[in-house]
PyMOL CGO cylinders between C-alpha atoms (Angstrom):
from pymol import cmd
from pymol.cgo import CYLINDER

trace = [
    CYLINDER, -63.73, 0.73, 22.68, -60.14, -0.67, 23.00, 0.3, 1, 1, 1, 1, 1, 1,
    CYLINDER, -60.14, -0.67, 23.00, -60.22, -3.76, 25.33, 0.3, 1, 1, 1, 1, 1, 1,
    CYLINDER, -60.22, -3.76, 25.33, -57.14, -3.53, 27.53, 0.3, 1, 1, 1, 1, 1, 1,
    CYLINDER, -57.14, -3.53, 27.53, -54.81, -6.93, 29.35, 0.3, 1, 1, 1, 1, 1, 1,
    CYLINDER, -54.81, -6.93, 29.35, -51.65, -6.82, 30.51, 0.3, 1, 1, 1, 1, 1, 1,
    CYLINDER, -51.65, -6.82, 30.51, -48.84, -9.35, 30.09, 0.3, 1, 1, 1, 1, 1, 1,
    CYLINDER, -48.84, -9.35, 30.09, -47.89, -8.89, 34.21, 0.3, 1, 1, 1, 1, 1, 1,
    CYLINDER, -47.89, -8.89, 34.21, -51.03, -9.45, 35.72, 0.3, 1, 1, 1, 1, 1, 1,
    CYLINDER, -51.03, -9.45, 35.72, -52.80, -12.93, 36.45, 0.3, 1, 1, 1, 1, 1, 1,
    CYLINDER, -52.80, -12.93, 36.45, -55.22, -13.84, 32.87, 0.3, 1, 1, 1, 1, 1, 1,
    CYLINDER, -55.22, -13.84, 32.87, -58.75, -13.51, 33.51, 0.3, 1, 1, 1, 1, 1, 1,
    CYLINDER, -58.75, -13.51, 33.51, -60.75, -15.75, 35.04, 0.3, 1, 1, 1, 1, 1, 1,
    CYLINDER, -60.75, -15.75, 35.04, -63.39, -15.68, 32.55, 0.3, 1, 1, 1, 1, 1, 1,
    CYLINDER, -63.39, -15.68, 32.55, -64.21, -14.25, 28.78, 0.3, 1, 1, 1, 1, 1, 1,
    CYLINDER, -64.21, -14.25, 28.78, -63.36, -10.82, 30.24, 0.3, 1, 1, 1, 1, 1, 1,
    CYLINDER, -63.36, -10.82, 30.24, -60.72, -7.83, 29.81, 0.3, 1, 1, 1, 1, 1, 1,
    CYLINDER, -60.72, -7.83, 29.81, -58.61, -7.17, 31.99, 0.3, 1, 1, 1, 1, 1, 1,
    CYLINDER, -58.61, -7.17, 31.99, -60.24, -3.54, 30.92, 0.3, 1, 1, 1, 1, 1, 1,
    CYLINDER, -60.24, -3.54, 30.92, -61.55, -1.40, 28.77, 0.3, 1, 1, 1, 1, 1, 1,
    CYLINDER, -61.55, -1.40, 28.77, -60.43, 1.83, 27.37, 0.3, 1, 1, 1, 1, 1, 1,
    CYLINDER, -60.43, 1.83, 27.37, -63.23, 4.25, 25.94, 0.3, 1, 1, 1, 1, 1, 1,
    CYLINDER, -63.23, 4.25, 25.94, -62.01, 7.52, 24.72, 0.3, 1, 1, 1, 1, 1, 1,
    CYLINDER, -62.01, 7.52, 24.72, -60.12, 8.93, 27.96, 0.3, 1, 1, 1, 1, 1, 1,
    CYLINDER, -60.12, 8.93, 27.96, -62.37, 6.80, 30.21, 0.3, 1, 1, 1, 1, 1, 1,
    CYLINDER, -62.37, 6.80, 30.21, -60.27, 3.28, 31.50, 0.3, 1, 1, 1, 1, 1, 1,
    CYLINDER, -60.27, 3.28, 31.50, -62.56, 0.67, 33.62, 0.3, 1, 1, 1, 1, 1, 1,
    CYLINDER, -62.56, 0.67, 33.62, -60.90, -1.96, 35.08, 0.3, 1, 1, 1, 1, 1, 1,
    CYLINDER, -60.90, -1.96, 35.08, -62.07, -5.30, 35.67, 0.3, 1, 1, 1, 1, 1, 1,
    CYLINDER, -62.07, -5.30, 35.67, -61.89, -6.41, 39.45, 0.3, 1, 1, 1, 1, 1, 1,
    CYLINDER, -61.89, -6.41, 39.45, -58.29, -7.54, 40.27, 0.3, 1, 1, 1, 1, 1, 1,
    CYLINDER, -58.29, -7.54, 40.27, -57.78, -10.58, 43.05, 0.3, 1, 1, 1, 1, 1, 1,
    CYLINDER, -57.78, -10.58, 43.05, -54.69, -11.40, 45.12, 0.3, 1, 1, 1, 1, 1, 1,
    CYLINDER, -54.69, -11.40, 45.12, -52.94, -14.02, 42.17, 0.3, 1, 1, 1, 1, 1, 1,
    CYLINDER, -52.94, -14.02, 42.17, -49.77, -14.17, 40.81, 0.3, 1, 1, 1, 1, 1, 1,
    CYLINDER, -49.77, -14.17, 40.81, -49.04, -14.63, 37.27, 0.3, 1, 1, 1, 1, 1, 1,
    CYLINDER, -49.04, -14.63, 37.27, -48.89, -18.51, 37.83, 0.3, 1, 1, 1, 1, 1, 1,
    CYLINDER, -48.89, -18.51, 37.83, -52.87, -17.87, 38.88, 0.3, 1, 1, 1, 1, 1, 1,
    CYLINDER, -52.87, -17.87, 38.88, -51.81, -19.12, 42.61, 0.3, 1, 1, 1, 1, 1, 1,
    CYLINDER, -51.81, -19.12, 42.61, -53.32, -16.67, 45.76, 0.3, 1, 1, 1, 1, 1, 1,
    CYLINDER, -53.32, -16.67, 45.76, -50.19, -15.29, 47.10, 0.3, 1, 1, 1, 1, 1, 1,
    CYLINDER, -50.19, -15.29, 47.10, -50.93, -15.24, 51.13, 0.3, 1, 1, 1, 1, 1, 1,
    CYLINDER, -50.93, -15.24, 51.13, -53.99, -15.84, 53.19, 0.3, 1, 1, 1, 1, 1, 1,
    CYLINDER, -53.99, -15.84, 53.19, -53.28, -12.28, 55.18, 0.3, 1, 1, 1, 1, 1, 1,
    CYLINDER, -53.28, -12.28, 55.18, -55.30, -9.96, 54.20, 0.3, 1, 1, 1, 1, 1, 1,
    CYLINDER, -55.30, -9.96, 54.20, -52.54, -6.92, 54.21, 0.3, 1, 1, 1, 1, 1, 1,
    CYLINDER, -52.54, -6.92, 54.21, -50.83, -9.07, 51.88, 0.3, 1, 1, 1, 1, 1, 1,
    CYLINDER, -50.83, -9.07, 51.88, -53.36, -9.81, 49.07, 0.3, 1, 1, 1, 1, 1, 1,
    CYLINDER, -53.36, -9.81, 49.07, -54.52, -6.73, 49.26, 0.3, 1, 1, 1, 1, 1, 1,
    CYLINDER, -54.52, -6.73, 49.26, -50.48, -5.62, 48.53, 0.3, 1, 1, 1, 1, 1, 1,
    CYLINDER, -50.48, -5.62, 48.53, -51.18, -7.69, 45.27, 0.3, 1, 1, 1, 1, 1, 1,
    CYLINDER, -51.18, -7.69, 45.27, -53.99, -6.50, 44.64, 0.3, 1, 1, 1, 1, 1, 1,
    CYLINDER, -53.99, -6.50, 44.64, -52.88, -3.59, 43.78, 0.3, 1, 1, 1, 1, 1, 1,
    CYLINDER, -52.88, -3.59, 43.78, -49.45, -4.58, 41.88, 0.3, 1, 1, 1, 1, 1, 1,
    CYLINDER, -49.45, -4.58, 41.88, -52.38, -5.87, 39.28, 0.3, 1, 1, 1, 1, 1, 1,
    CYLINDER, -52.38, -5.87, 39.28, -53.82, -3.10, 39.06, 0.3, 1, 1, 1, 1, 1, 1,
    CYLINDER, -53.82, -3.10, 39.06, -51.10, -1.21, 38.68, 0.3, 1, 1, 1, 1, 1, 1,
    CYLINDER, -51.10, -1.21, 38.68, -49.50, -3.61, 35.63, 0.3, 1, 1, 1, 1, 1, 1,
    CYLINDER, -49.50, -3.61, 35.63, -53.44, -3.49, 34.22, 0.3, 1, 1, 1, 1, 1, 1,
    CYLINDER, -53.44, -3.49, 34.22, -53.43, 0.23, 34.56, 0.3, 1, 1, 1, 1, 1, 1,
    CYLINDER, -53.43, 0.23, 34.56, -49.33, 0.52, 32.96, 0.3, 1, 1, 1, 1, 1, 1,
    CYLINDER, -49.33, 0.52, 32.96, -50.95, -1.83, 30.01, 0.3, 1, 1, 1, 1, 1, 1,
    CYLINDER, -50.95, -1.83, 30.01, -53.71, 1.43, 29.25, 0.3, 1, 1, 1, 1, 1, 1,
    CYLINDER, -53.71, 1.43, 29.25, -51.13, 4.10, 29.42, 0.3, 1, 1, 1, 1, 1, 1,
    CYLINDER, -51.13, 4.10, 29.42, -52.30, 4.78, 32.71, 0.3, 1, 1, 1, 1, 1, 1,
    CYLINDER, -52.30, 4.78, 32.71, -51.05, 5.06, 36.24, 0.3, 1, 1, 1, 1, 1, 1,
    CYLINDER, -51.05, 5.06, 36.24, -52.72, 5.59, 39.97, 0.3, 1, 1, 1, 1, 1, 1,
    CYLINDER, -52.72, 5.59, 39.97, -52.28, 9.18, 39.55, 0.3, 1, 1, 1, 1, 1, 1,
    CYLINDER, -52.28, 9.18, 39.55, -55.38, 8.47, 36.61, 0.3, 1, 1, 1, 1, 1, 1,
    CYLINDER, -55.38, 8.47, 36.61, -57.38, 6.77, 39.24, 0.3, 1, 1, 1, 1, 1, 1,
    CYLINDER, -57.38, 6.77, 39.24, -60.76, 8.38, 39.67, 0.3, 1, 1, 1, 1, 1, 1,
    CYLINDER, -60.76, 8.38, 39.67, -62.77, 6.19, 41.38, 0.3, 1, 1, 1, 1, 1, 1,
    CYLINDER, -62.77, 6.19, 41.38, -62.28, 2.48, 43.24, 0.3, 1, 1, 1, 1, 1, 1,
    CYLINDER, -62.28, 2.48, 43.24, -64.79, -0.06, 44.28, 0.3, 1, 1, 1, 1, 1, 1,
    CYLINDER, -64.79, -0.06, 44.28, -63.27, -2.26, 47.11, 0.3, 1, 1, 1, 1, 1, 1,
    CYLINDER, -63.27, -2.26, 47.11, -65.06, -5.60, 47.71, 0.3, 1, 1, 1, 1, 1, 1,
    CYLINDER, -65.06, -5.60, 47.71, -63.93, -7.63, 50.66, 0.3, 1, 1, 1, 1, 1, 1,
    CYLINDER, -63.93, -7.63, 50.66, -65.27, -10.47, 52.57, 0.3, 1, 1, 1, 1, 1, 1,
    CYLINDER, -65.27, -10.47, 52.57, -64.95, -9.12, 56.37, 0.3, 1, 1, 1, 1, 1, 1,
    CYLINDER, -64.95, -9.12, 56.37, -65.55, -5.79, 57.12, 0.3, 1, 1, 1, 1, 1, 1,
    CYLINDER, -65.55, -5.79, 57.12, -63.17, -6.05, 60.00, 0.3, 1, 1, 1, 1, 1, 1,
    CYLINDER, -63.17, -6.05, 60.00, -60.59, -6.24, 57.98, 0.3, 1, 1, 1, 1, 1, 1,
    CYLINDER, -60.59, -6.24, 57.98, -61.03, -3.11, 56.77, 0.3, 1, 1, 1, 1, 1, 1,
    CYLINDER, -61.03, -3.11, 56.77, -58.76, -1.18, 58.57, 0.3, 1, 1, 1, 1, 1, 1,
    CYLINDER, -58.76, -1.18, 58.57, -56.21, -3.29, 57.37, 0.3, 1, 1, 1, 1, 1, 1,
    CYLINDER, -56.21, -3.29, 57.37, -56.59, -3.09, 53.73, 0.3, 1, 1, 1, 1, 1, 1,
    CYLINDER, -56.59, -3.09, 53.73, -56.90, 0.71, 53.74, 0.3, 1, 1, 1, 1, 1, 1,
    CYLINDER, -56.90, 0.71, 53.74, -53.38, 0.91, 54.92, 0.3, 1, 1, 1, 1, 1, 1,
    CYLINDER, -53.38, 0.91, 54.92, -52.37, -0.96, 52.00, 0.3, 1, 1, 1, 1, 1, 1,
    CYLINDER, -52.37, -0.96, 52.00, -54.56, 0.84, 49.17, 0.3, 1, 1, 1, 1, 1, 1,
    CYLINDER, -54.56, 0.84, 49.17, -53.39, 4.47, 51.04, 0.3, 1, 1, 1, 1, 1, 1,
    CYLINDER, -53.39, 4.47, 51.04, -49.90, 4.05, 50.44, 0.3, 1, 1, 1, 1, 1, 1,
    CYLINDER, -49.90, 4.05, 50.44, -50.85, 3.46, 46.36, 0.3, 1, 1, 1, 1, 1, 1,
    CYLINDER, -50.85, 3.46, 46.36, -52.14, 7.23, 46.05, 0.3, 1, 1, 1, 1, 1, 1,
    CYLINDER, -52.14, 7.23, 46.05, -51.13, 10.51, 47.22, 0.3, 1, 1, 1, 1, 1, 1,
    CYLINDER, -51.13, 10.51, 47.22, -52.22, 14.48, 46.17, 0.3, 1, 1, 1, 1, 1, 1,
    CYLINDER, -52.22, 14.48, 46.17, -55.74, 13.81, 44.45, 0.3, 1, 1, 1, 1, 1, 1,
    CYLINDER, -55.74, 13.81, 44.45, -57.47, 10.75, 46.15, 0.3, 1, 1, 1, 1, 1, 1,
    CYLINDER, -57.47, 10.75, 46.15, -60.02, 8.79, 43.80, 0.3, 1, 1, 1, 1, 1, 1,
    CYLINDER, -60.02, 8.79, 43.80, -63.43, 8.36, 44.96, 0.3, 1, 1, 1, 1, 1, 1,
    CYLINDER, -63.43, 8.36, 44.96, -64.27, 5.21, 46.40, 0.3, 1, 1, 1, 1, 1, 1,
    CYLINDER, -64.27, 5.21, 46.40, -66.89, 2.51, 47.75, 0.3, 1, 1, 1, 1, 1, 1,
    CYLINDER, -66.89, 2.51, 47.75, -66.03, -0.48, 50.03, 0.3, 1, 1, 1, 1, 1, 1,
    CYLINDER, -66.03, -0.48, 50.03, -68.58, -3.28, 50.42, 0.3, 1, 1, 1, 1, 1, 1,
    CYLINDER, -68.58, -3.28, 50.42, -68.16, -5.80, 52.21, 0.3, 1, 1, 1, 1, 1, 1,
    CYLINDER, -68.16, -5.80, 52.21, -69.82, -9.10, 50.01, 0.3, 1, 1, 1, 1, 1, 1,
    CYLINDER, -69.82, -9.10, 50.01, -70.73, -12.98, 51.18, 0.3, 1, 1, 1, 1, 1, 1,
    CYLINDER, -70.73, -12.98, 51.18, -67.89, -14.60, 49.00, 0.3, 1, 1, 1, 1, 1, 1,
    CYLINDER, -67.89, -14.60, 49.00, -65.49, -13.68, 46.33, 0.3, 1, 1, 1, 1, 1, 1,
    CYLINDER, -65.49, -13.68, 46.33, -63.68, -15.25, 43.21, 0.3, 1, 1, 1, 1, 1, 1,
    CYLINDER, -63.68, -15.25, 43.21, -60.97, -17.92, 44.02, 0.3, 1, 1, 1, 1, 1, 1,
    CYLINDER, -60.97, -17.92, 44.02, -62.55, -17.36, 48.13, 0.3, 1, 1, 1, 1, 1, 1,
    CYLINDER, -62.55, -17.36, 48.13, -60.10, -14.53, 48.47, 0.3, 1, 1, 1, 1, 1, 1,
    CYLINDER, -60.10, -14.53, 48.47, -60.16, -11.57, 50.96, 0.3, 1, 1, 1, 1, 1, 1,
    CYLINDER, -60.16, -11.57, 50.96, -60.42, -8.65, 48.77, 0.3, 1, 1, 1, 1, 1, 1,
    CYLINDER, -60.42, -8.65, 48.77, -61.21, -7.56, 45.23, 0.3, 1, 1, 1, 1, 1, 1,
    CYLINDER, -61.21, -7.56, 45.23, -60.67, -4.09, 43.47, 0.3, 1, 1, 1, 1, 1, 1,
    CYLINDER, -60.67, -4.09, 43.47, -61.06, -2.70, 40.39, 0.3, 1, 1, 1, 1, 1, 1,
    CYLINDER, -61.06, -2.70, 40.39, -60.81, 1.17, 39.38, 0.3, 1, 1, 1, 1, 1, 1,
    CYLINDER, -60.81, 1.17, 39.38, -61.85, 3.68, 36.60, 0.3, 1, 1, 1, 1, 1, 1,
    CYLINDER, -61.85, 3.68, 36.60, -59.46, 5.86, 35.15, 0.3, 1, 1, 1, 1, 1, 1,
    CYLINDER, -59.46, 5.86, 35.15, -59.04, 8.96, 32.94, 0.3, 1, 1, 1, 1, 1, 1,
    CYLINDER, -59.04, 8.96, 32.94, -56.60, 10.05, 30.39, 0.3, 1, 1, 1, 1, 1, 1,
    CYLINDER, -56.60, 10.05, 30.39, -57.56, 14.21, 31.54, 0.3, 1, 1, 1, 1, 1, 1,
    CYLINDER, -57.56, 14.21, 31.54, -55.17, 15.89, 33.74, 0.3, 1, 1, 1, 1, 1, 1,
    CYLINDER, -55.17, 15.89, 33.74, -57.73, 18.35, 34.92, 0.3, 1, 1, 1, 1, 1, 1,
]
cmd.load_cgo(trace, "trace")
């Protein structure tokens, strides 16, 4: 197991990796809507969500690893109205092969931010 962080995305929030690389297999930890000064960078949803995925992209770069790698997401968000919304963001981070995914919608996240995602990724090209 090679834990995995990435100078371009926010630190953790807690004694955590920003992932972890086992053999091809990458698991993210869940990225939130900071900037590397640890601020949130909106309060509109489309918008966090937009930075969202920048960190998970720079967290993905710091494995070797790209959204092309992406197998499978887990999007938590605070109001399932907003879903619409946030898809449109996450969509335009994948084309060709779309990961799996779940979307729950939870009572409260880190920081009281809108949305939270982390991914798991693999190395295979098949």
């Amino acid at each position: 197991m090679e834990p995995i962080n990435s100078s371009k995305a926010p630190e953790a929030l807690g004694p955590y990796s920003h992932g972890m690389k086992v053999g091809q297999m990458f698991y993210s930890s869940g990225q939130i809507p900071l900037n590397l000064e640890g601020e949130i960078v909106s309060a509109d949803v489309q918008e966090q969500t937009k930075q969202v995925m920048v960190n998970v992209g720079h967290v993905l770069e710091a494995a070797g690893l790209g959204y092309e790698n992406v197998v499978k997401t887990t999007i938590f968000i605070s109001d399932m109205n907003d879903f619409p919304l946030i898809n449109e963001v996450y969509g335009s981070y994948f084309s060709g092969k779309l990961p799996a995914r779940s979307c729950v919608e939870v009572s409260r996240l880190p920081k009281d931010v809108k949305v939270e995602i982390e991914v798991v990724a693999s190395e295979a090209n098949e």
